[in-house]
PDB file of N, H, CA, C and O in Angstrom:
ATOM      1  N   UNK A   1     -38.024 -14.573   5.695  1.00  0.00           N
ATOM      2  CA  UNK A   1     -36.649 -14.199   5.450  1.00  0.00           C
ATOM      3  C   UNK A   1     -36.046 -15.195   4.462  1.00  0.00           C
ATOM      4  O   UNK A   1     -35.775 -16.394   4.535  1.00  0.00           O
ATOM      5  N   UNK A   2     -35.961 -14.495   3.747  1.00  0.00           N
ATOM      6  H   UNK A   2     -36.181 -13.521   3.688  1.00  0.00           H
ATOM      7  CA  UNK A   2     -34.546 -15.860   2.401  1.00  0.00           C
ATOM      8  C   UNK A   2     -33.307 -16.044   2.412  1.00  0.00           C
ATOM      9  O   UNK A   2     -32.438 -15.208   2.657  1.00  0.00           O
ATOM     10  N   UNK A   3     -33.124 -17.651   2.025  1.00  0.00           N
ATOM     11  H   UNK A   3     -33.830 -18.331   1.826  1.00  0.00           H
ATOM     12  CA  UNK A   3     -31.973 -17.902   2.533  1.00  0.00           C
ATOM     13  C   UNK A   3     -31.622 -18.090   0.965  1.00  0.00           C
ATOM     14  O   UNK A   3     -32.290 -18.183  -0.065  1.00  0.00           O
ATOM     15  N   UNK A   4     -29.987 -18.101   1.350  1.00  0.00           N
ATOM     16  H   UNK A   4     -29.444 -18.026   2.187  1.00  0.00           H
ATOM     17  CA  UNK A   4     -29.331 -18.599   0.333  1.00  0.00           C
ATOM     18  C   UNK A   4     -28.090 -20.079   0.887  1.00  0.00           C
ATOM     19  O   UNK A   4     -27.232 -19.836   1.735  1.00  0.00           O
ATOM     20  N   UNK A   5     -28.210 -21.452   0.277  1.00  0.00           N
ATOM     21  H   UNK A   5     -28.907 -21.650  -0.412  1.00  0.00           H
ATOM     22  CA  UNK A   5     -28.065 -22.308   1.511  1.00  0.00           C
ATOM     23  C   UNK A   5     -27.023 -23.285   0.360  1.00  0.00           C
ATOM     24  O   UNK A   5     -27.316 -23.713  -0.756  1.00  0.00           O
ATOM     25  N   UNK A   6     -26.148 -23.373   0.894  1.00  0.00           N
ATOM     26  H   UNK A   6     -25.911 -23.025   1.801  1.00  0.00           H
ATOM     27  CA  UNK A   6     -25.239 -24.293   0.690  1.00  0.00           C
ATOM     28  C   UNK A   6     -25.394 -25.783   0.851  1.00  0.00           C
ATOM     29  O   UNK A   6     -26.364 -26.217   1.473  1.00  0.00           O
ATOM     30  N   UNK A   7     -24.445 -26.640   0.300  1.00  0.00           N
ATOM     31  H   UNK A   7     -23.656 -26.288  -0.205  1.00  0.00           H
ATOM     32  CA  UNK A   7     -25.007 -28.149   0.324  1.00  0.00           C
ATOM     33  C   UNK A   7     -24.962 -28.603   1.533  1.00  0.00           C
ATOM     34  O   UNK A   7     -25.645 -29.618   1.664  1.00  0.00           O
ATOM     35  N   UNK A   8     -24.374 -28.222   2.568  1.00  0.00           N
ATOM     36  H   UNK A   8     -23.819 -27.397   2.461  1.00  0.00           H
ATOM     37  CA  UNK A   8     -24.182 -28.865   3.980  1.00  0.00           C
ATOM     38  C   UNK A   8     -25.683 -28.822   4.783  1.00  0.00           C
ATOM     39  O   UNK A   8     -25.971 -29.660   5.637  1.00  0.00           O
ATOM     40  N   UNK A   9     -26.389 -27.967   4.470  1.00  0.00           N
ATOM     41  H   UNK A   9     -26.155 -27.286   3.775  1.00  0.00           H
ATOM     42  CA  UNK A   9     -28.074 -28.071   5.015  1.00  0.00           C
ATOM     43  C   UNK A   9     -28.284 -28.873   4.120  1.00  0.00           C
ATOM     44  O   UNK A   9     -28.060 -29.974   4.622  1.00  0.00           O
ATOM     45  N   UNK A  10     -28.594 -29.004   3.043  1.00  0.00           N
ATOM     46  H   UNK A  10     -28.776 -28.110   2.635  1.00  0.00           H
ATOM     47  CA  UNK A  10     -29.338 -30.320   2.509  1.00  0.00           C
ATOM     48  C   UNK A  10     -29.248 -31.310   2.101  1.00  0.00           C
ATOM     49  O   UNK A  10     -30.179 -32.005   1.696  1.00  0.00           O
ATOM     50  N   UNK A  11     -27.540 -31.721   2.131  1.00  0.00           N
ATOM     51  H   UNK A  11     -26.784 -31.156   2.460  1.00  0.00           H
ATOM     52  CA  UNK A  11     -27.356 -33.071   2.481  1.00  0.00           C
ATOM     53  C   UNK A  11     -27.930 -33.368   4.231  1.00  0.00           C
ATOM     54  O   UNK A  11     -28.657 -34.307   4.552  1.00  0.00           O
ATOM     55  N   UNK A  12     -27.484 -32.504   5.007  1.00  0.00           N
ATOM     56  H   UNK A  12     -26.893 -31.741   4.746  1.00  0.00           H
ATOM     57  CA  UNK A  12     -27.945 -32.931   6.391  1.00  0.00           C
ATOM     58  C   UNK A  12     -29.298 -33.373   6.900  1.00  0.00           C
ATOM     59  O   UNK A  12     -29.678 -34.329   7.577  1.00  0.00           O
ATOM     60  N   UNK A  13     -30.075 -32.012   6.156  1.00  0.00           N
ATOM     61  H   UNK A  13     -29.767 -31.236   5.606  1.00  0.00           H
ATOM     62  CA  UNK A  13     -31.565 -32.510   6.562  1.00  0.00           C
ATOM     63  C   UNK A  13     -32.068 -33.585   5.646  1.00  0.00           C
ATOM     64  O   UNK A  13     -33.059 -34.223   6.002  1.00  0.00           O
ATOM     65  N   UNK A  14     -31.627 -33.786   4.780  1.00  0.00           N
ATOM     66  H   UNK A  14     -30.822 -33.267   4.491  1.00  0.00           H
ATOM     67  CA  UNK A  14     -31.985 -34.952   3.353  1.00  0.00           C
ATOM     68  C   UNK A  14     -31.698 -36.266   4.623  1.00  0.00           C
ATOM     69  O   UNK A  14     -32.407 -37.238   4.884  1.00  0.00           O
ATOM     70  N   UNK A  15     -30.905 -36.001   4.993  1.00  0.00           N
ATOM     71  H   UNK A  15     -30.329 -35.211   4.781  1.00  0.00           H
ATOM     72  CA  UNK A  15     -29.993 -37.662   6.048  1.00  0.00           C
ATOM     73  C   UNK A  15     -30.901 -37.713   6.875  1.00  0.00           C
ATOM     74  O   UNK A  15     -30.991 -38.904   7.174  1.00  0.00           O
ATOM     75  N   UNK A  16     -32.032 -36.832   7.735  1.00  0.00           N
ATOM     76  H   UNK A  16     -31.959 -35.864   7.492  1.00  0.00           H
ATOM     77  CA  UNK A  16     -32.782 -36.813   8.792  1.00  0.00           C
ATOM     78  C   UNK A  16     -34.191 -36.910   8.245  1.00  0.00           C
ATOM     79  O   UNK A  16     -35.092 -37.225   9.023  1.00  0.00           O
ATOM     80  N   UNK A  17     -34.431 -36.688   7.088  1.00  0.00           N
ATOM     81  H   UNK A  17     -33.699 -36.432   6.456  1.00  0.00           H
ATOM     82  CA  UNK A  17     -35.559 -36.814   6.619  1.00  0.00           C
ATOM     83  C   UNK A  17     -36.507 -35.359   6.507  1.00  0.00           C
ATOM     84  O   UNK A  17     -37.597 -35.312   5.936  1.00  0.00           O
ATOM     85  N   UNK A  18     -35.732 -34.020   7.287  1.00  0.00           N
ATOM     86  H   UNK A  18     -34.847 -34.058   7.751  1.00  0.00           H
ATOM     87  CA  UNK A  18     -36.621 -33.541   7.365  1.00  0.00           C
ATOM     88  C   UNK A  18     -36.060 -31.561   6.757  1.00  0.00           C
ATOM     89  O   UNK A  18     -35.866 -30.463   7.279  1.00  0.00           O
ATOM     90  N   UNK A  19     -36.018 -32.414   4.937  1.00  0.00           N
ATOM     91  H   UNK A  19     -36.176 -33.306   4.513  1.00  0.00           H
ATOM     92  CA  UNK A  19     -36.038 -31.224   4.167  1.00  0.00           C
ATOM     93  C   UNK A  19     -36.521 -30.097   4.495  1.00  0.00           C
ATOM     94  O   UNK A  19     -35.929 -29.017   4.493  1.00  0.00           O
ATOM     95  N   UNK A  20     -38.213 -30.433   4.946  1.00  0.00           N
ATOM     96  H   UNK A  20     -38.694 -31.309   4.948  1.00  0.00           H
ATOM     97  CA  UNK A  20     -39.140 -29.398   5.080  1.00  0.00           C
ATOM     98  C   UNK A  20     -39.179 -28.433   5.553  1.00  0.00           C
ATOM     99  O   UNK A  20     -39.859 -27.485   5.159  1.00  0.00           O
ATOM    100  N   UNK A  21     -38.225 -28.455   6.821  1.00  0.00           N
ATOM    101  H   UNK A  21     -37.673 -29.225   7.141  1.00  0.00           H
ATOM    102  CA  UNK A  21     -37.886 -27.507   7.903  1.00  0.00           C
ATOM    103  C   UNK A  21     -37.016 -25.856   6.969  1.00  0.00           C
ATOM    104  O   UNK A  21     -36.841 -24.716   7.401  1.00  0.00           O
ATOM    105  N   UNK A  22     -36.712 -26.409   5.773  1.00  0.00           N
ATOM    106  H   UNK A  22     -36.854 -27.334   5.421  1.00  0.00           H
ATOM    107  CA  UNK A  22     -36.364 -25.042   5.295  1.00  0.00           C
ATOM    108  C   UNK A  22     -37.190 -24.124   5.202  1.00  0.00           C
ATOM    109  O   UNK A  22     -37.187 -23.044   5.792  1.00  0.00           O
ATOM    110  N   UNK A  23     -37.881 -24.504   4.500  1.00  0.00           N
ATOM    111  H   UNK A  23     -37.884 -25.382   4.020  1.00  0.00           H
ATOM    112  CA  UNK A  23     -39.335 -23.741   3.374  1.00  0.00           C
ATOM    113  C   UNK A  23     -40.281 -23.392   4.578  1.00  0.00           C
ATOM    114  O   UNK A  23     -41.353 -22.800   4.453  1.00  0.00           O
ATOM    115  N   UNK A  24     -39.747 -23.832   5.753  1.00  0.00           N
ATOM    116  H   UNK A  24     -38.876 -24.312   5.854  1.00  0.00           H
ATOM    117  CA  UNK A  24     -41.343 -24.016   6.987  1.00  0.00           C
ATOM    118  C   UNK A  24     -40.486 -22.977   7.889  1.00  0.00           C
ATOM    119  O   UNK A  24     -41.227 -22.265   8.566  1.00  0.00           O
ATOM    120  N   UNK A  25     -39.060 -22.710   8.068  1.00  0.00           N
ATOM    121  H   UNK A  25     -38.458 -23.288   7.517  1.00  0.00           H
ATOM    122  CA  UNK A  25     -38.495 -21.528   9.061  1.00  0.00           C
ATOM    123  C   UNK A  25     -38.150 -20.501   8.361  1.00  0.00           C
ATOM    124  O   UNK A  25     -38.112 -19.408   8.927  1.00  0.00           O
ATOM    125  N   UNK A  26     -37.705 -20.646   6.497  1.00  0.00           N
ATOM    126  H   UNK A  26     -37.736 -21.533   6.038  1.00  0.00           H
ATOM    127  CA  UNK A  26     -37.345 -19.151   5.712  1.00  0.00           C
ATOM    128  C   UNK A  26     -38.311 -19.048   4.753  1.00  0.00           C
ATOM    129  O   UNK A  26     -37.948 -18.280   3.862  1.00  0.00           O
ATOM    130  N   UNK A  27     -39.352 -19.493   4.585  1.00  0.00           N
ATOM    131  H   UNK A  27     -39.647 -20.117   5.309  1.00  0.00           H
ATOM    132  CA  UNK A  27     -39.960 -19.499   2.988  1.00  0.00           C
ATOM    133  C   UNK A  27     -39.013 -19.735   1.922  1.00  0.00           C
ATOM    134  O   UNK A  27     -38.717 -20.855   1.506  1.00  0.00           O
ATOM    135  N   UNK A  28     -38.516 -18.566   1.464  1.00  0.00           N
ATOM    136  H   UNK A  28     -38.756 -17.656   1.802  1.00  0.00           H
ATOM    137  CA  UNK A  28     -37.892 -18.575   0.493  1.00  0.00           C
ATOM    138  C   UNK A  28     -36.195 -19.311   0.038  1.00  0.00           C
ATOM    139  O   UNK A  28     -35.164 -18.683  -0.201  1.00  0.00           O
ATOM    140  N   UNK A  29     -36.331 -20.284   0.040  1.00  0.00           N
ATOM    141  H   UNK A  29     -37.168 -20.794   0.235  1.00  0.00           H
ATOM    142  CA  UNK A  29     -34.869 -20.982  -0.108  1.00  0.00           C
ATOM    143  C   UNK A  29     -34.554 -20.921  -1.475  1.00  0.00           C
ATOM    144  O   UNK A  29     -35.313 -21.039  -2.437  1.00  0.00           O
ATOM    145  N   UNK A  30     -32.681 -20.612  -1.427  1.00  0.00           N
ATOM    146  H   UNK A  30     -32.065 -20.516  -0.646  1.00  0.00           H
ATOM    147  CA  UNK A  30     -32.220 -20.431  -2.951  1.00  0.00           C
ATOM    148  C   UNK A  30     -31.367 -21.398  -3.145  1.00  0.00           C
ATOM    149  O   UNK A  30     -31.197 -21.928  -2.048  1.00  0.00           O
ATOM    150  N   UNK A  31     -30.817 -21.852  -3.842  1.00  0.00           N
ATOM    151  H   UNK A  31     -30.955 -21.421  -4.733  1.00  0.00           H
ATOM    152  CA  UNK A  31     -29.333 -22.822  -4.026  1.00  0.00           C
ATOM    153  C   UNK A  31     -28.781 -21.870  -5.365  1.00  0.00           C
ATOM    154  O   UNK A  31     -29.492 -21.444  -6.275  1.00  0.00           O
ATOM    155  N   UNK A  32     -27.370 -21.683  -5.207  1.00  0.00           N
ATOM    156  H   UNK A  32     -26.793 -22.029  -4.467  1.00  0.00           H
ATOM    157  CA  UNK A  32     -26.567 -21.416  -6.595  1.00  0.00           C
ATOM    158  C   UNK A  32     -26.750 -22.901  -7.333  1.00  0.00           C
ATOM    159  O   UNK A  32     -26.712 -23.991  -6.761  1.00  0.00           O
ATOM    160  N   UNK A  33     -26.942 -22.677  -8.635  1.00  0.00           N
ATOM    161  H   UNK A  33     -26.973 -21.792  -9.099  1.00  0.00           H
ATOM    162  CA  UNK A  33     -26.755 -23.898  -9.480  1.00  0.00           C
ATOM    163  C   UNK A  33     -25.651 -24.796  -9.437  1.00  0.00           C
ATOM    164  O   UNK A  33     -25.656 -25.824 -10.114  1.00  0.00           O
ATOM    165  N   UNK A  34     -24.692 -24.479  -8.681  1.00  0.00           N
ATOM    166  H   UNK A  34     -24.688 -23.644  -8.132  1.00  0.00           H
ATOM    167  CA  UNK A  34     -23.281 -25.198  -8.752  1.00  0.00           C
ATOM    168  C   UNK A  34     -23.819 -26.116  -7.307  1.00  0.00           C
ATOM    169  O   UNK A  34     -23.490 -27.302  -7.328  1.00  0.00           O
ATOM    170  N   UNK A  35     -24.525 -25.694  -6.214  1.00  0.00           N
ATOM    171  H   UNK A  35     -24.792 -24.731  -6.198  1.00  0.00           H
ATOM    172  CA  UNK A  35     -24.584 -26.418  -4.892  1.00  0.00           C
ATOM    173  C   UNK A  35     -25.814 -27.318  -5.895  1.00  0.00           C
ATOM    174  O   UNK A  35     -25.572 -28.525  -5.875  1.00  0.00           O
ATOM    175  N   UNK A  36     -27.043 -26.950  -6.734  1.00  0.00           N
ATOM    176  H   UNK A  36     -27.239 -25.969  -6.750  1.00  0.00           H
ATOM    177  CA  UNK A  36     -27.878 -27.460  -6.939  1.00  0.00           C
ATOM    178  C   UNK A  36     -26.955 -29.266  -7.264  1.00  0.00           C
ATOM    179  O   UNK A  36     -26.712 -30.262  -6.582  1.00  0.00           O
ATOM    180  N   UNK A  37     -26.764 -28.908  -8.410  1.00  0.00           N
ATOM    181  H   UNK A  37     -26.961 -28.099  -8.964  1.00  0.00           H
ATOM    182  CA  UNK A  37     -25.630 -29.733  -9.426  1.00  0.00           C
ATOM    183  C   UNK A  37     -25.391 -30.935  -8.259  1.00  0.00           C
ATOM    184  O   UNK A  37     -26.020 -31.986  -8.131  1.00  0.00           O
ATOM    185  N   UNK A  38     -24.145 -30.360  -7.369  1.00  0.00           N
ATOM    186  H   UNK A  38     -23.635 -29.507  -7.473  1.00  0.00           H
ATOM    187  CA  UNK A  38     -23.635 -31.018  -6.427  1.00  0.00           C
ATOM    188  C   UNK A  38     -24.713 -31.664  -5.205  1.00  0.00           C
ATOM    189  O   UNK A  38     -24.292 -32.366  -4.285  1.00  0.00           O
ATOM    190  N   UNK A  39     -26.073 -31.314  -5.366  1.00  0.00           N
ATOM    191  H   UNK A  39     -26.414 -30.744  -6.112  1.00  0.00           H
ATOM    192  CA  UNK A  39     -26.738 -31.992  -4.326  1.00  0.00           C
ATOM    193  C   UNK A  39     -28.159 -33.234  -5.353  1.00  0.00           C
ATOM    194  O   UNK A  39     -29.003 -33.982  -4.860  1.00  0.00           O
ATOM    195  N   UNK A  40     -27.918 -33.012  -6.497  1.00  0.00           N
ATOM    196  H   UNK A  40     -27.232 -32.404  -6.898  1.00  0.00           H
ATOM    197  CA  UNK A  40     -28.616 -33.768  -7.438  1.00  0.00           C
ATOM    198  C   UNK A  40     -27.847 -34.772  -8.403  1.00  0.00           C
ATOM    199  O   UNK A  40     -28.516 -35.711  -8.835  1.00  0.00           O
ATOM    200  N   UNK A  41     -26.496 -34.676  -8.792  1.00  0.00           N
ATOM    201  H   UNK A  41     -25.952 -33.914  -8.440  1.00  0.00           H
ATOM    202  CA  UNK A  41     -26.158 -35.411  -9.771  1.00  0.00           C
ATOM    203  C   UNK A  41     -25.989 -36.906  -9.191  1.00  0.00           C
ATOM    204  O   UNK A  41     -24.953 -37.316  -9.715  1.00  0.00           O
ATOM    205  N   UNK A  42     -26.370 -37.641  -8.585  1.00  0.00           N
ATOM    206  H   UNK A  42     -27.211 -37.308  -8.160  1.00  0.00           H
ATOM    207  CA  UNK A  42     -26.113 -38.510  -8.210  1.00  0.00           C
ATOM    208  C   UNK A  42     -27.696 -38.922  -7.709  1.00  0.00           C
ATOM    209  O   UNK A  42     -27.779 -38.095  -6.801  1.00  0.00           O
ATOM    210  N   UNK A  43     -28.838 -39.544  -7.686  1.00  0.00           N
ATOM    211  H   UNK A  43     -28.771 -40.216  -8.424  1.00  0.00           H
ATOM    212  CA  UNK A  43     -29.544 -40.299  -7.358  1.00  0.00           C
ATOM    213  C   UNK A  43     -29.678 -41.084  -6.144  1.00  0.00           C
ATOM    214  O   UNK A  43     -30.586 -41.353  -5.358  1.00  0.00           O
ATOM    215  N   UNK A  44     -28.479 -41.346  -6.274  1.00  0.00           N
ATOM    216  H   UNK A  44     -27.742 -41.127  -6.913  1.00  0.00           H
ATOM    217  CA  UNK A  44     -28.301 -42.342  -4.552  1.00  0.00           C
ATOM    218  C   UNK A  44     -27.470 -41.429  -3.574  1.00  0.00           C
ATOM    219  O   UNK A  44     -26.749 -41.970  -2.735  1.00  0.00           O
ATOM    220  N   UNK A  45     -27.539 -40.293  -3.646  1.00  0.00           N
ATOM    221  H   UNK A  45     -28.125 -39.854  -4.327  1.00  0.00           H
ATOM    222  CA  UNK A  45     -27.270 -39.421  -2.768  1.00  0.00           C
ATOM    223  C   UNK A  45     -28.490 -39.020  -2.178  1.00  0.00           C
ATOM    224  O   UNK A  45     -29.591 -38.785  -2.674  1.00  0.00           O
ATOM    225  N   UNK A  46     -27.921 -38.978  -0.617  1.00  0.00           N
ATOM    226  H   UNK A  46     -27.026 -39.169  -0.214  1.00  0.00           H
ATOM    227  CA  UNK A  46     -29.028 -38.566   0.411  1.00  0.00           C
ATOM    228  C   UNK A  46     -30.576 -37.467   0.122  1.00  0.00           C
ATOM    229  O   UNK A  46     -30.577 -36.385   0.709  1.00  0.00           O
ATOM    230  N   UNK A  47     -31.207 -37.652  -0.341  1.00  0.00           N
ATOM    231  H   UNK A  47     -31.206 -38.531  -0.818  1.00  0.00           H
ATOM    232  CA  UNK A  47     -32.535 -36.501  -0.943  1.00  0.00           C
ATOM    233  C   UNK A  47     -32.000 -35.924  -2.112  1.00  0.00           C
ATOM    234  O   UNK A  47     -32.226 -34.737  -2.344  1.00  0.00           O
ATOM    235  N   UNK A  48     -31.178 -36.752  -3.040  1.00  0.00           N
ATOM    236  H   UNK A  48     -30.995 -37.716  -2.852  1.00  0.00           H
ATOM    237  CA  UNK A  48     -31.138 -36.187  -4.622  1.00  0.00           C
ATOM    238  C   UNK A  48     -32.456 -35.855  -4.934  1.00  0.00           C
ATOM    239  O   UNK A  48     -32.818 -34.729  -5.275  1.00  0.00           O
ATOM    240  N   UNK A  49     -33.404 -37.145  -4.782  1.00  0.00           N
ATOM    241  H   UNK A  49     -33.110 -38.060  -4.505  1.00  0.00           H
ATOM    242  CA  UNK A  49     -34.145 -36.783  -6.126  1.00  0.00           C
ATOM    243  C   UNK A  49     -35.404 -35.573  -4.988  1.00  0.00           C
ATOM    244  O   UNK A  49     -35.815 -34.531  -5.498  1.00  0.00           O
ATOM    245  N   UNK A  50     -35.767 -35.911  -3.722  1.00  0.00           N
ATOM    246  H   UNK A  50     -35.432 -36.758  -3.308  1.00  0.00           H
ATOM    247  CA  UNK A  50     -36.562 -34.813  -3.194  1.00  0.00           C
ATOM    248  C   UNK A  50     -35.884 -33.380  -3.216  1.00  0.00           C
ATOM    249  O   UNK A  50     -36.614 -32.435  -2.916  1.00  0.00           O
ATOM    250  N   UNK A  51     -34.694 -33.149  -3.509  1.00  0.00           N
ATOM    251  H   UNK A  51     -34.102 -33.917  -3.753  1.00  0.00           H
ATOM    252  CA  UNK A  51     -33.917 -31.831  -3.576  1.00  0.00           C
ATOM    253  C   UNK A  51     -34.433 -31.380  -4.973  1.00  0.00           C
ATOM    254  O   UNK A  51     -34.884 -30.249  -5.153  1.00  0.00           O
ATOM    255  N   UNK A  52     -34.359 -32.160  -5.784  1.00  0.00           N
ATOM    256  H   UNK A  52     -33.993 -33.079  -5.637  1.00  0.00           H
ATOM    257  CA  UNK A  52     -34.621 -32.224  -7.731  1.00  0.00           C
ATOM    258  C   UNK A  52     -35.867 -31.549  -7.901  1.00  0.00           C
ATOM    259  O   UNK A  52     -36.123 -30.635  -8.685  1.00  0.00           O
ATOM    260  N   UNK A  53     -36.854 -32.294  -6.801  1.00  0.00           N
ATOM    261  H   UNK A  53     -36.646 -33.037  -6.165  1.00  0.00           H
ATOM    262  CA  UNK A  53     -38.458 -32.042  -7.298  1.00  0.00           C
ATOM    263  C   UNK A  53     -38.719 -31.208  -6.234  1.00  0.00           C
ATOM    264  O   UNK A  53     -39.941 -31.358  -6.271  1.00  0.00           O
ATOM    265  N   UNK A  54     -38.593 -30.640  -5.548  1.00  0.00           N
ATOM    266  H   UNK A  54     -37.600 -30.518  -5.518  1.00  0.00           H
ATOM    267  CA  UNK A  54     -38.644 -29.468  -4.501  1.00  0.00           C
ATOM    268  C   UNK A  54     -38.777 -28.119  -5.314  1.00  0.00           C
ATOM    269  O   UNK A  54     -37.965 -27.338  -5.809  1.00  0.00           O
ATOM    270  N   UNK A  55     -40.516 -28.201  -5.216  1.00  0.00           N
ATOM    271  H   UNK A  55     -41.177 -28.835  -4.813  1.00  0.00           H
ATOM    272  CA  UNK A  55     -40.785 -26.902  -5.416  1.00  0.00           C
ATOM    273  C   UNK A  55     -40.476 -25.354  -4.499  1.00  0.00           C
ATOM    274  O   UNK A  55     -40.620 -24.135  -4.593  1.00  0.00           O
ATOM    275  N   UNK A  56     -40.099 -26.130  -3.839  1.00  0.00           N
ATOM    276  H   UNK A  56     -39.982 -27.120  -3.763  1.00  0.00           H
ATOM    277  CA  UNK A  56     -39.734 -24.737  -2.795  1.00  0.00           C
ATOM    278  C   UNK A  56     -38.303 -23.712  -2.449  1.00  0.00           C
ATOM    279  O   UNK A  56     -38.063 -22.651  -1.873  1.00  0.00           O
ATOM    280  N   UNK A  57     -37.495 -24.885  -3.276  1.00  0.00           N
ATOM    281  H   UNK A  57     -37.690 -25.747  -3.744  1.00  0.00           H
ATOM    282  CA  UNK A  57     -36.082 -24.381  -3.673  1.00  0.00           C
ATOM    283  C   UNK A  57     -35.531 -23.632  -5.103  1.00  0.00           C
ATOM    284  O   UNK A  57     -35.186 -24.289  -6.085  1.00  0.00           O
ATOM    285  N   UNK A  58     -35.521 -22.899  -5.075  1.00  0.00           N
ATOM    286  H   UNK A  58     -35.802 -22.365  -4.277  1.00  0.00           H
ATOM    287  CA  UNK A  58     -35.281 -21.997  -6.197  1.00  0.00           C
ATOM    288  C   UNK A  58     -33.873 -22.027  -6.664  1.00  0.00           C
ATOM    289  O   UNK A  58     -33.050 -21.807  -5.775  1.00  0.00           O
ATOM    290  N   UNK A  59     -33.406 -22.248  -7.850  1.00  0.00           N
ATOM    291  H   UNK A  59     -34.074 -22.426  -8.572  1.00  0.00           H
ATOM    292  CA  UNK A  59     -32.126 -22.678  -8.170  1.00  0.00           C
ATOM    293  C   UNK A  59     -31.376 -21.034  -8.740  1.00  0.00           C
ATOM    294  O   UNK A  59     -32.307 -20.299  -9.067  1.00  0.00           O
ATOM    295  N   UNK A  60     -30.128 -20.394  -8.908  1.00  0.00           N
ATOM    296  H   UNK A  60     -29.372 -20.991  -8.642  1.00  0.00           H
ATOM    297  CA  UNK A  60     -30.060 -19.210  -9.010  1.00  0.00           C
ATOM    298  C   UNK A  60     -28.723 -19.017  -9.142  1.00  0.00           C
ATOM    299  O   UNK A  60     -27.929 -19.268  -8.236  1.00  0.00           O
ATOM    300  N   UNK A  61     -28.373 -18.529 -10.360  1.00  0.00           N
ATOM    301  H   UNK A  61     -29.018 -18.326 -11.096  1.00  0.00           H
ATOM    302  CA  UNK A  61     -27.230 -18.021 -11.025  1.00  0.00           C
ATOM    303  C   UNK A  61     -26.727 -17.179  -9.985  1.00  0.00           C
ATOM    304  O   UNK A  61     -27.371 -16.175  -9.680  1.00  0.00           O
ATOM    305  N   UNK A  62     -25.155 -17.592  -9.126  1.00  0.00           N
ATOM    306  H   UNK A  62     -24.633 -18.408  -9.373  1.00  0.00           H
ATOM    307  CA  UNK A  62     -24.815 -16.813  -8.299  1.00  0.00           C
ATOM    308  C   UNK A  62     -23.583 -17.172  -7.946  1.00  0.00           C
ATOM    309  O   UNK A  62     -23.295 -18.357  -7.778  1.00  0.00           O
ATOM    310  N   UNK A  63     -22.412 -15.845  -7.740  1.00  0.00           N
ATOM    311  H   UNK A  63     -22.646 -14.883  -7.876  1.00  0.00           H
ATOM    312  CA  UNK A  63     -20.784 -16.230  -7.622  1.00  0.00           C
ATOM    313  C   UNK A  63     -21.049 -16.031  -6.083  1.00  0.00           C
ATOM    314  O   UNK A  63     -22.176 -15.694  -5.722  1.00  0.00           O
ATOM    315  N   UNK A  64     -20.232 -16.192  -5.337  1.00  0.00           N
ATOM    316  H   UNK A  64     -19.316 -16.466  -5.629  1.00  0.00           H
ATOM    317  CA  UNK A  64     -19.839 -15.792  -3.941  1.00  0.00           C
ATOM    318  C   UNK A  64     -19.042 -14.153  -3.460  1.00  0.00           C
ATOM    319  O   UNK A  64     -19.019 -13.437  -2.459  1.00  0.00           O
ATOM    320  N   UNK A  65     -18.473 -14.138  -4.824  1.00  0.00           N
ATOM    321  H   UNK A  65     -18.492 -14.719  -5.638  1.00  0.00           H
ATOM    322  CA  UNK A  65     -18.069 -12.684  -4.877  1.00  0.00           C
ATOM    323  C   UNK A  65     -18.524 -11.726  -5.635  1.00  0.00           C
ATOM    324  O   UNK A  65     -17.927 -10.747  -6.082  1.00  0.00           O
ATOM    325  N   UNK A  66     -19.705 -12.081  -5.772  1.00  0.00           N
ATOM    326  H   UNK A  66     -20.190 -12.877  -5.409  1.00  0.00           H
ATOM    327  CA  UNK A  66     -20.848 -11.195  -6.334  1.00  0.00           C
ATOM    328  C   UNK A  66     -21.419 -10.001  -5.506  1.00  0.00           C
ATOM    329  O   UNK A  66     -21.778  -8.926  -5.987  1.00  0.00           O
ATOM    330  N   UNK A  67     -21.452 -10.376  -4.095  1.00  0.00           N
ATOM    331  H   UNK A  67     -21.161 -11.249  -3.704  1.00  0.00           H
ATOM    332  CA  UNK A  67     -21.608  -9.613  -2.914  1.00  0.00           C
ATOM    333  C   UNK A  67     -20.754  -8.454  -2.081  1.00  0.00           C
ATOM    334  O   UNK A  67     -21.022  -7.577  -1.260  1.00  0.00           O
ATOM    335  N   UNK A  68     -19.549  -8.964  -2.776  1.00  0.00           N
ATOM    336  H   UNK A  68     -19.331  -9.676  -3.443  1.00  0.00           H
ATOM    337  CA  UNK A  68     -17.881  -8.256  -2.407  1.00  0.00           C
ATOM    338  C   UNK A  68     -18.575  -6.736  -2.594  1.00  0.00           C
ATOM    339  O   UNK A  68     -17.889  -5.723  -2.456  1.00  0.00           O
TER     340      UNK A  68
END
């Protein structure tokens, strides 16, 4: 099942260490480029750079009211 996941999962699991649990309960994880942005521009933020190099997160042009 695919998710589409906001920054509050991956700052959280980034803080616990345990990213993995996405890709291992939905396969398919997405981020809009704007959550991407906001969970990478910074380095010394909690799993910047494992969020960055995470092949398993798919980054994806997407409004919120796209779905409306």
């Amino acid at each position: 099942m695919p998710i589409i996941v906001n920054s509050g999962p991956l700052i959280s699991l980034a803080r616990i260490g345990r990213l993995d649990l996405l890709p291992e309960l939905f396969g398919e994880v997405m981020a809009p480029a704007a959550v991407f942005r906001e969970v990478t521009r910074d380095e010394s933020l909690p799993g910047a750079r494992h969020i960055a190099e995470a092949e398993w997160l798919s980054v994806v042009s997407w409004q919120p009211n796209e779905l409306a």
